[in-house]
C-alpha positions in Angstrom: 18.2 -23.2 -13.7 15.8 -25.7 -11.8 17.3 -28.6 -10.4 15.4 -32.0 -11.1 16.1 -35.2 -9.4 14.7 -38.6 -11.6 13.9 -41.3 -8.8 13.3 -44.7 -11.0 14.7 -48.4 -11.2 14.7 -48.3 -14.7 18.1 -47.3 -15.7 16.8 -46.9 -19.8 14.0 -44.5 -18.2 16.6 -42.5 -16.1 19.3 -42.1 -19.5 16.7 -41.0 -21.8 15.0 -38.5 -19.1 18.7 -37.4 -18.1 19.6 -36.8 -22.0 16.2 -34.9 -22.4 16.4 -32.4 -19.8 19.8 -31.8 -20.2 19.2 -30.8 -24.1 16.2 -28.1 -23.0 19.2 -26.0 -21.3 16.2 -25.5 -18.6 17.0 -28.3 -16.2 19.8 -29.2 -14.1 18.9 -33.3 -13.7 20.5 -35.8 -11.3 19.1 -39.5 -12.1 18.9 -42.1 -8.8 17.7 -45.8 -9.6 18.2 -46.5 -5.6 15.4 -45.5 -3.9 17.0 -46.7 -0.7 19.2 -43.2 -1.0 16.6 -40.9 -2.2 16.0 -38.9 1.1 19.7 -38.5 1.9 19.8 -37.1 -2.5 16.9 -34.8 -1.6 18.2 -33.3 1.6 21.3 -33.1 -0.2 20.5 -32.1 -3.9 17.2 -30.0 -2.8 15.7 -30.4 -6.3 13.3 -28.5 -7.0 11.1 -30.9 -9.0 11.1 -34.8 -8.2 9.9 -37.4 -11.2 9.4 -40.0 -8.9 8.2 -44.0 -10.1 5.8 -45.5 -7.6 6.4 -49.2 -8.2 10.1 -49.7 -6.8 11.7 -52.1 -5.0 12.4 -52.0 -1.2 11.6 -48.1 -1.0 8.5 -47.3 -3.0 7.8 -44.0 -4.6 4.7 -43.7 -2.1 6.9 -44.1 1.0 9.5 -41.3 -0.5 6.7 -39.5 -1.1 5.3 -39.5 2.5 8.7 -39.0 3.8 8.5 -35.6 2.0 5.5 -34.8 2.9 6.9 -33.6 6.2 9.2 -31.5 5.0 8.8 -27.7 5.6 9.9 -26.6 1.9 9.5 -29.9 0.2 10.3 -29.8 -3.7 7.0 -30.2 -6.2 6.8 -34.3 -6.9 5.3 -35.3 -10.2 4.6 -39.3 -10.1 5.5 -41.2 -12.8 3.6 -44.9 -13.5 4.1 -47.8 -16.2 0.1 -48.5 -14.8 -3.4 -46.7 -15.3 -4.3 -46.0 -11.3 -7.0 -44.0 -10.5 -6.8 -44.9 -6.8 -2.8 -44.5 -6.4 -3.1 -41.3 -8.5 -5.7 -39.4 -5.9 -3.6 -41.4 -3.0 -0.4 -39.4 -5.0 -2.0 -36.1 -5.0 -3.5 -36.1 -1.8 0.1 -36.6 -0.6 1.0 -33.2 -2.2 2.1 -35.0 -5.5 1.3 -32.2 -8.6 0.3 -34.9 -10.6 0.3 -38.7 -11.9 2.2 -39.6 -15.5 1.8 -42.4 -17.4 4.5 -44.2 -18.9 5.3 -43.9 -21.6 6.0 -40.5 -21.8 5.3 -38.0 -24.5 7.8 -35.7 -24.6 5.7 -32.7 -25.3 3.1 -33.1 -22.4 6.3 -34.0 -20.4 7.9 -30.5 -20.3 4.2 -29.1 -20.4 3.6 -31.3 -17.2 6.9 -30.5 -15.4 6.5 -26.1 -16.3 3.6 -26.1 -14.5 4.8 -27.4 -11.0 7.9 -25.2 -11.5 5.8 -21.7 -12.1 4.0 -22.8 -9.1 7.3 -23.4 -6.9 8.6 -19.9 -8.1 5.7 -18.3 -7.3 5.6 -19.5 -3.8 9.6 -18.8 -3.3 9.1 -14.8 -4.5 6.2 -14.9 -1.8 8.1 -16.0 1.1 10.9 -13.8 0.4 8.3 -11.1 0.6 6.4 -12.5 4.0 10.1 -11.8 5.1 9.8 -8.2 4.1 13.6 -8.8 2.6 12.6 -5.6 0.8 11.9 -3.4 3.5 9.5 -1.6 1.2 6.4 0.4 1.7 5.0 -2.1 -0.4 5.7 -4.8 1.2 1.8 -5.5 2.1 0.9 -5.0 -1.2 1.1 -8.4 -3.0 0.5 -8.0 -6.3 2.0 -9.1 -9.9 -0.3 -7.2 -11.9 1.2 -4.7 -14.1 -1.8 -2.5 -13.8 -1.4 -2.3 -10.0 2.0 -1.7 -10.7 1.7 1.6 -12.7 -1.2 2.8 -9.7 1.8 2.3 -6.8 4.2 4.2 -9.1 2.1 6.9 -9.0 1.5 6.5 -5.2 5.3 6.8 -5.3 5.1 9.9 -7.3 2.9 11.9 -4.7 3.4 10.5 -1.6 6.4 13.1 -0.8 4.0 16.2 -1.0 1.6 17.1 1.5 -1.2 16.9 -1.1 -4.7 15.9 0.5 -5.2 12.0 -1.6 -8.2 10.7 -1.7 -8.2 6.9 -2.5 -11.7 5.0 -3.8 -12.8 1.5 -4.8 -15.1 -1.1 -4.0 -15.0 -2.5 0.1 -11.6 -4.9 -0.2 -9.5 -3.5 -2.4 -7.0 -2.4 -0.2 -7.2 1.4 0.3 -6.0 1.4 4.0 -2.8 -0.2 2.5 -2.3 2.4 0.2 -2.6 5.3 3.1 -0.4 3.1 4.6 2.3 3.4 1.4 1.4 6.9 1.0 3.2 7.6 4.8 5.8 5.5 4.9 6.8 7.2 1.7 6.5 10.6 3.2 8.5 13.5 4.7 6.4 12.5 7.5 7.0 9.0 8.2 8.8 9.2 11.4 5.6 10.8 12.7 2.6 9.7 13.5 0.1 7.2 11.2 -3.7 7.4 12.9 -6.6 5.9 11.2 -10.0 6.4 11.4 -12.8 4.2 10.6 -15.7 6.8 9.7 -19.1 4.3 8.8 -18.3 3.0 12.9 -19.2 6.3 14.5 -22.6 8.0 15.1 -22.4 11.5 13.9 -22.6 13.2 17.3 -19.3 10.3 18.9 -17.6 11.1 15.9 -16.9 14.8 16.9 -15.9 13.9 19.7 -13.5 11.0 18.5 -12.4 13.1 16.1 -11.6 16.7 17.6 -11.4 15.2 21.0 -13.7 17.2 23.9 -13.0 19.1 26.9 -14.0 18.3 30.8 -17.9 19.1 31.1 -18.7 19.6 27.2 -21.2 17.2 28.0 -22.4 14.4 30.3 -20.2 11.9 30.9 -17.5 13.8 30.1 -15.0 13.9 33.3 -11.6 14.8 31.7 -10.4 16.0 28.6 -10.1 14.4 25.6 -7.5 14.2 23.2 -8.9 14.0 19.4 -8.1 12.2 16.5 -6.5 15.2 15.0 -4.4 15.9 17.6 -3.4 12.6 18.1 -1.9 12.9 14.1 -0.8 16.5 14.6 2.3 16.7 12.7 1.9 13.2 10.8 -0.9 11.3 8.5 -4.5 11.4 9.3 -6.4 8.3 7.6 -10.4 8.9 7.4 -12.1 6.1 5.3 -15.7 5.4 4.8 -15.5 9.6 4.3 -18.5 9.5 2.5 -20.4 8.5 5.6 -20.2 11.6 7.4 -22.6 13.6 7.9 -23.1 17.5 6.5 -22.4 19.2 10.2 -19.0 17.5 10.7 -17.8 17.8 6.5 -18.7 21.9 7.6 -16.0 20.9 10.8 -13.2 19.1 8.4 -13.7 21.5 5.5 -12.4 24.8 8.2 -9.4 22.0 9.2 -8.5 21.6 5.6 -8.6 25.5 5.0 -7.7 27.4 8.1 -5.8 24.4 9.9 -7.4 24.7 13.2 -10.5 23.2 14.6 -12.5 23.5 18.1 -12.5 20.5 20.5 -16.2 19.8 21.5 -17.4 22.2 24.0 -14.3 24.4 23.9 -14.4 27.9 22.4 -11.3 28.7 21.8 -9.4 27.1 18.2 -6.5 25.2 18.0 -3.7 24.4 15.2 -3.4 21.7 13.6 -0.6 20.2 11.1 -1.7 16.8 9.5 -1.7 15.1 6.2 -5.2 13.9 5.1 -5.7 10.9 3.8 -9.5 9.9 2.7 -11.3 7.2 1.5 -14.3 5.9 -0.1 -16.3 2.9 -1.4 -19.0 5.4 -2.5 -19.2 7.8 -6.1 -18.6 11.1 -4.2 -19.9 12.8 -7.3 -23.3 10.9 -7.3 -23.4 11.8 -3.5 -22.8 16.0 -4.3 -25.9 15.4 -6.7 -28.0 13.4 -3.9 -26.9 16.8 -1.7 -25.8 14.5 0.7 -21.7 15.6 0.4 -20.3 19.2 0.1 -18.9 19.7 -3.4 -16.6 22.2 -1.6 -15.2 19.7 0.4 -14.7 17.1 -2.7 -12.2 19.2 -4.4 -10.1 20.2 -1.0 -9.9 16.4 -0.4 -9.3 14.5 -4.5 -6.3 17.1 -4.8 -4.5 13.9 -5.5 -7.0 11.0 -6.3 -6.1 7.0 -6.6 -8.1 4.8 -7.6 -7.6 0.8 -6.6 -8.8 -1.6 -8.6 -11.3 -4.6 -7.7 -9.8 -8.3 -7.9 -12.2 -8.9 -10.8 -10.1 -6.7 -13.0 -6.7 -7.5 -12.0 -7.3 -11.5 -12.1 -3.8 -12.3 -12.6 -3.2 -11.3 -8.8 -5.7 -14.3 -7.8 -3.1 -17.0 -8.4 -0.3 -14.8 -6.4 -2.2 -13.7 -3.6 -3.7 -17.2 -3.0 -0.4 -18.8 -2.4 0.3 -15.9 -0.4 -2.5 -16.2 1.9 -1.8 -19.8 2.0 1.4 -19.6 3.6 0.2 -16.6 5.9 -2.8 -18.7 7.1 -0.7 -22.5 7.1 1.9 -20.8 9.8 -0.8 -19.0 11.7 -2.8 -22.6 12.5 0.4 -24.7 12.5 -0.5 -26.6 9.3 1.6 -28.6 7.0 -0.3 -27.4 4.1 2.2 -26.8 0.7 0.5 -25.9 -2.3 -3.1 -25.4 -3.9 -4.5 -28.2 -6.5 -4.8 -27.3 -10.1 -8.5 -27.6 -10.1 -8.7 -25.4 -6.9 -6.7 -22.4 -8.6 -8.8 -23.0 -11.7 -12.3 -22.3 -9.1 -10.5 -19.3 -7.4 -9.7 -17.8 -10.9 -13.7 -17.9 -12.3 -14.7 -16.5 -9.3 -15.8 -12.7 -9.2 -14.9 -11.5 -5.4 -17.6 -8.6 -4.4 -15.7 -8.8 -1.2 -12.5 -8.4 -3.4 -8.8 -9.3 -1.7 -10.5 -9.3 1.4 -13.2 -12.2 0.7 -10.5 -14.6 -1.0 -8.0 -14.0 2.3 -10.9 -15.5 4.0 -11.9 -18.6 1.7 -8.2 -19.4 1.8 -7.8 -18.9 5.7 -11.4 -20.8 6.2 -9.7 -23.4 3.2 -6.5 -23.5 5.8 -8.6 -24.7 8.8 -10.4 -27.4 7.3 -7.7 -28.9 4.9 -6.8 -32.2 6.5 -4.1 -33.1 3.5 -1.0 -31.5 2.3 -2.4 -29.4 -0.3 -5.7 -27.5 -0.5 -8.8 -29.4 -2.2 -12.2 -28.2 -3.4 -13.9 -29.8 -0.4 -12.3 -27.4 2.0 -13.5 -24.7 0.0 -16.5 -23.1 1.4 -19.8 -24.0 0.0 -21.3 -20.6 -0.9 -17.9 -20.2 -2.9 -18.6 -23.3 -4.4 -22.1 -22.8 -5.3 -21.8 -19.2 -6.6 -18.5 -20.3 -9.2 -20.6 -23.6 -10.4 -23.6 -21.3 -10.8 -21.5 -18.6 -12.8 -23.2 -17.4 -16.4 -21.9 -14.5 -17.7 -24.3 -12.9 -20.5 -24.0 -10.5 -22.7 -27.0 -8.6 -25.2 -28.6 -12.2 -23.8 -26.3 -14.3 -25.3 -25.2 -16.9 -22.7 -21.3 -17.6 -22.5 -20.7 -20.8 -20.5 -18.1 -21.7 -18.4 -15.0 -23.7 -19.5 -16.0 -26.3 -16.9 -19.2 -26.7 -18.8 -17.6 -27.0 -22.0 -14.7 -29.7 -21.2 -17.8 -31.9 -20.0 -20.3 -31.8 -22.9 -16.7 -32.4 -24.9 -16.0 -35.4 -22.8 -19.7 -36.8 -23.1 -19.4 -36.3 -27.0 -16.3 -38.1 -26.9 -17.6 -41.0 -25.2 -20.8 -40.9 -27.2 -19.2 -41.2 -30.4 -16.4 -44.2 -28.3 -19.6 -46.0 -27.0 -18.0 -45.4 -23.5 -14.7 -46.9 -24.4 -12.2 -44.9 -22.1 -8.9 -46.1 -23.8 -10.1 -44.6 -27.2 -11.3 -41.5 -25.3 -8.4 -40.5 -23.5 -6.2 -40.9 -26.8 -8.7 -38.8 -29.2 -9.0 -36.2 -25.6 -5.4 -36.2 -25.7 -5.2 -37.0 -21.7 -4.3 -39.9 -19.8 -7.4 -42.5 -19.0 -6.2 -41.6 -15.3 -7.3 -38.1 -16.1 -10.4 -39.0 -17.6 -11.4 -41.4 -15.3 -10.9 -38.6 -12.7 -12.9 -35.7 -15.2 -15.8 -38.4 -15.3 -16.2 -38.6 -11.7 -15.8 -34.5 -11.2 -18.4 -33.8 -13.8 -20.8 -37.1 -12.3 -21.0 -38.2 -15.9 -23.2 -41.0 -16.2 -22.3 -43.9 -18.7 
């Protein structure tokens, strides 16, 4: 059950919110009509949600506000108002406020407006419970909510305990390195040795000798021995991604590994054993590259013995959400920033967005978002601009008929509305169903001239 402390000098306001929550069997409520006491309530309560009045005597609901600001895990603040703000509101959110009610309140969009905050707080708790690897499990680096992703790792489960060659693909992103890692840790051999190998960073010729290591005097430069990859993972996991960059010569040199378990060091004539899982990966159609005769079909069917395939962001969408919050509060410690939450308009931007560099590219808009965030809660200007210009750019067609964007469609709404008002906001917001706070603030988003 959510706690939720009511902050107001209106003791009629505090019985009939007190009463109201109470009967949802959702909320456990404590009321407070002097703000004088609120921090002490807070650090003793810890609510979870705040419905906090700005105009107060002696303590007002912007000083509380501030006060909480600071705190490491502050509850989620929505700011209640008998006035139409716009300037108080964007002061509110800026200060990490979820968002700005106006009295009086409807009871519908009241529990609608209080969910939303709360799904967000739960969210962020299961995350930093799993930053804390609580779990200890092999998924642990695997952040994901999606039930899809969910069935792939049980089946990572399933065949990680047999020595089975696994070859994982998907796009550049996707998190196939975290797999192998999964795929180990869940194996007979996790107390040996993990090695992985970037493939597409080698040039064919320094690959061989990366990979099965070289002896003193195989060639110049070449003063001592050299232990290779392989031996390096004899009796653990071998990770090789990128495997569909290798060239024809060295697949020949992995297939004989894969089917005799043995290999030559470079330069050396004489073979030598080798016991190691193999793990591959690809970004590439390894089918399409057998018919280009640029891979050995052989050497495709030693390696998908067990094949898994990992999913781009754009098809699991409801991990965007989960894994933004996560990166948030991975990136906010790293810099030392007391950033606590993403704005509703900023997860609405990260959710249309299609991610060609997958998990990957939206760790780095929220780590570049991190850096330049200057308030408690990330904002669409510290988003970075090609982000920015490729969601607000987004058309998705199909058999050329042009879908647009929800964005696109609230704003032509709005401007119809306030056509057929003559530009009176008041009769506006009640036909839109928002508060003239919120349309004031859509009107300025969308530049709507009137």
């Amino acid at each position: 059950m959510h706690k939720i402390l009511v902050i107001d000098d209106d003791q009629g306001i505090l019985n009939f919110l007190e009463v109201f929550l109470m009967q949802t069997g959702k909320y456990q409520p404590v009321c407070l009509n002097d703000s004088t006491r609120a921090i002490d309530v807070i650090s003793d309560f810890k609510p979870d949600l705040i419905l906090l009045d700005m105009d107060m005597p002696e303590v007002s609901g912007m000083d509380i506000l501030t006060t909480i600001s600071e705190f490491p895990e502050r509850p989620e603040v929505l700011v209640l108002s008998g006035v139409e703000d716009v300037e108080l509101a964007v002061r509110a959110i800026k200060m990490g406020a979820y968002d700005y009610l106006t009295k009086p309140l409807n009871e519908e969009k009241l529990l609608s407006a209080i969910d939303k905050p709360l799904e967000r707080r739960d969210l962020k708790t299961k995350i930093r419970t799993l930053k804390k690897n609580e779990t200890g499990s092999p998924f642990d680096a695997i952040v994901t909510c999606s039930s899809k992703m969910k069935k792939i790792l049980r089946y990572v489960e399933t065949i990680a305990p047999t020595d089975n060659p696994v070859l994982i693909w998907g796009e550049s992103g996707t998190g196939k390195e975290l797999i192998a890692q999964a795929l180990h840790k869940l194996s007979k051999r996790r107390n040996e040795p993990f090695v992985s190998i970037n493939a597409g960073v080698f040039a064919s010729e320094l690959f061989a000798s990366e990979f099965f290591g070289h002896i003193k005097g195989a060639f110049t430069g070449a003063n001592t021995d050299k232990k290779g990859f392989l031996e390096k993972a004899n009796g653990g996991t071998l990770f090789l991604d990128e495997i569909g960059d290798l060239s024809l010569p060295i697949q020949v040199k992995i297939l004989r590994v894969l089917q005799e378990g043995e290999y030559y060091q470079v330069g050396s004539v004489k073979s030598r054993k080798v016991n190691v899982r193999l793990i591959t990966a690809t970004n590439k159609d390894l089918q399409k590259e057998i018919q280009r005769g640029v891979f050995r079909t052989d050497l495709f069917y030693r390696l998908n013995v067990c094949s898994v395939y990992v999913m781009p962001l754009s098809k699991r969408t409801d991990d965007i959400p989960y894994l933004a919050q996560y990166f948030l509060i991975k990136y906010a410690q790293i810099h030392q920033r007391r950033i606590n939450g993403i704005a509703e308009d900023v997860l609405q931007l990260l959710e249309r967005y299609h991610y060609p560099g997958n998990v990957r590219e939206l760790e780095n808009i929220i780590n570049t978002a991190v850096v330049i965030e200057d308030g408690h809660q990330l904002t669409r200007r510290s988003l970075p601009r090609y982000f920015l210009e490729a969601v607000l750019k987004t058309r998705y067609s199909i058999n050329n008929t042009h879908y647009k964007s929800i964005a696109e469609v609230e704003k032509e709404h709005i401007e119809r509305v306030l056509e057929h008002t003559k530009g009176n906001r008041s009769a506006a917001s009640r036909i839109l169903e928002i508060s003239r706070v919120s349309l004031i603030s859509k009107i300025k988003r969308y530049h709507l001239n009137l």
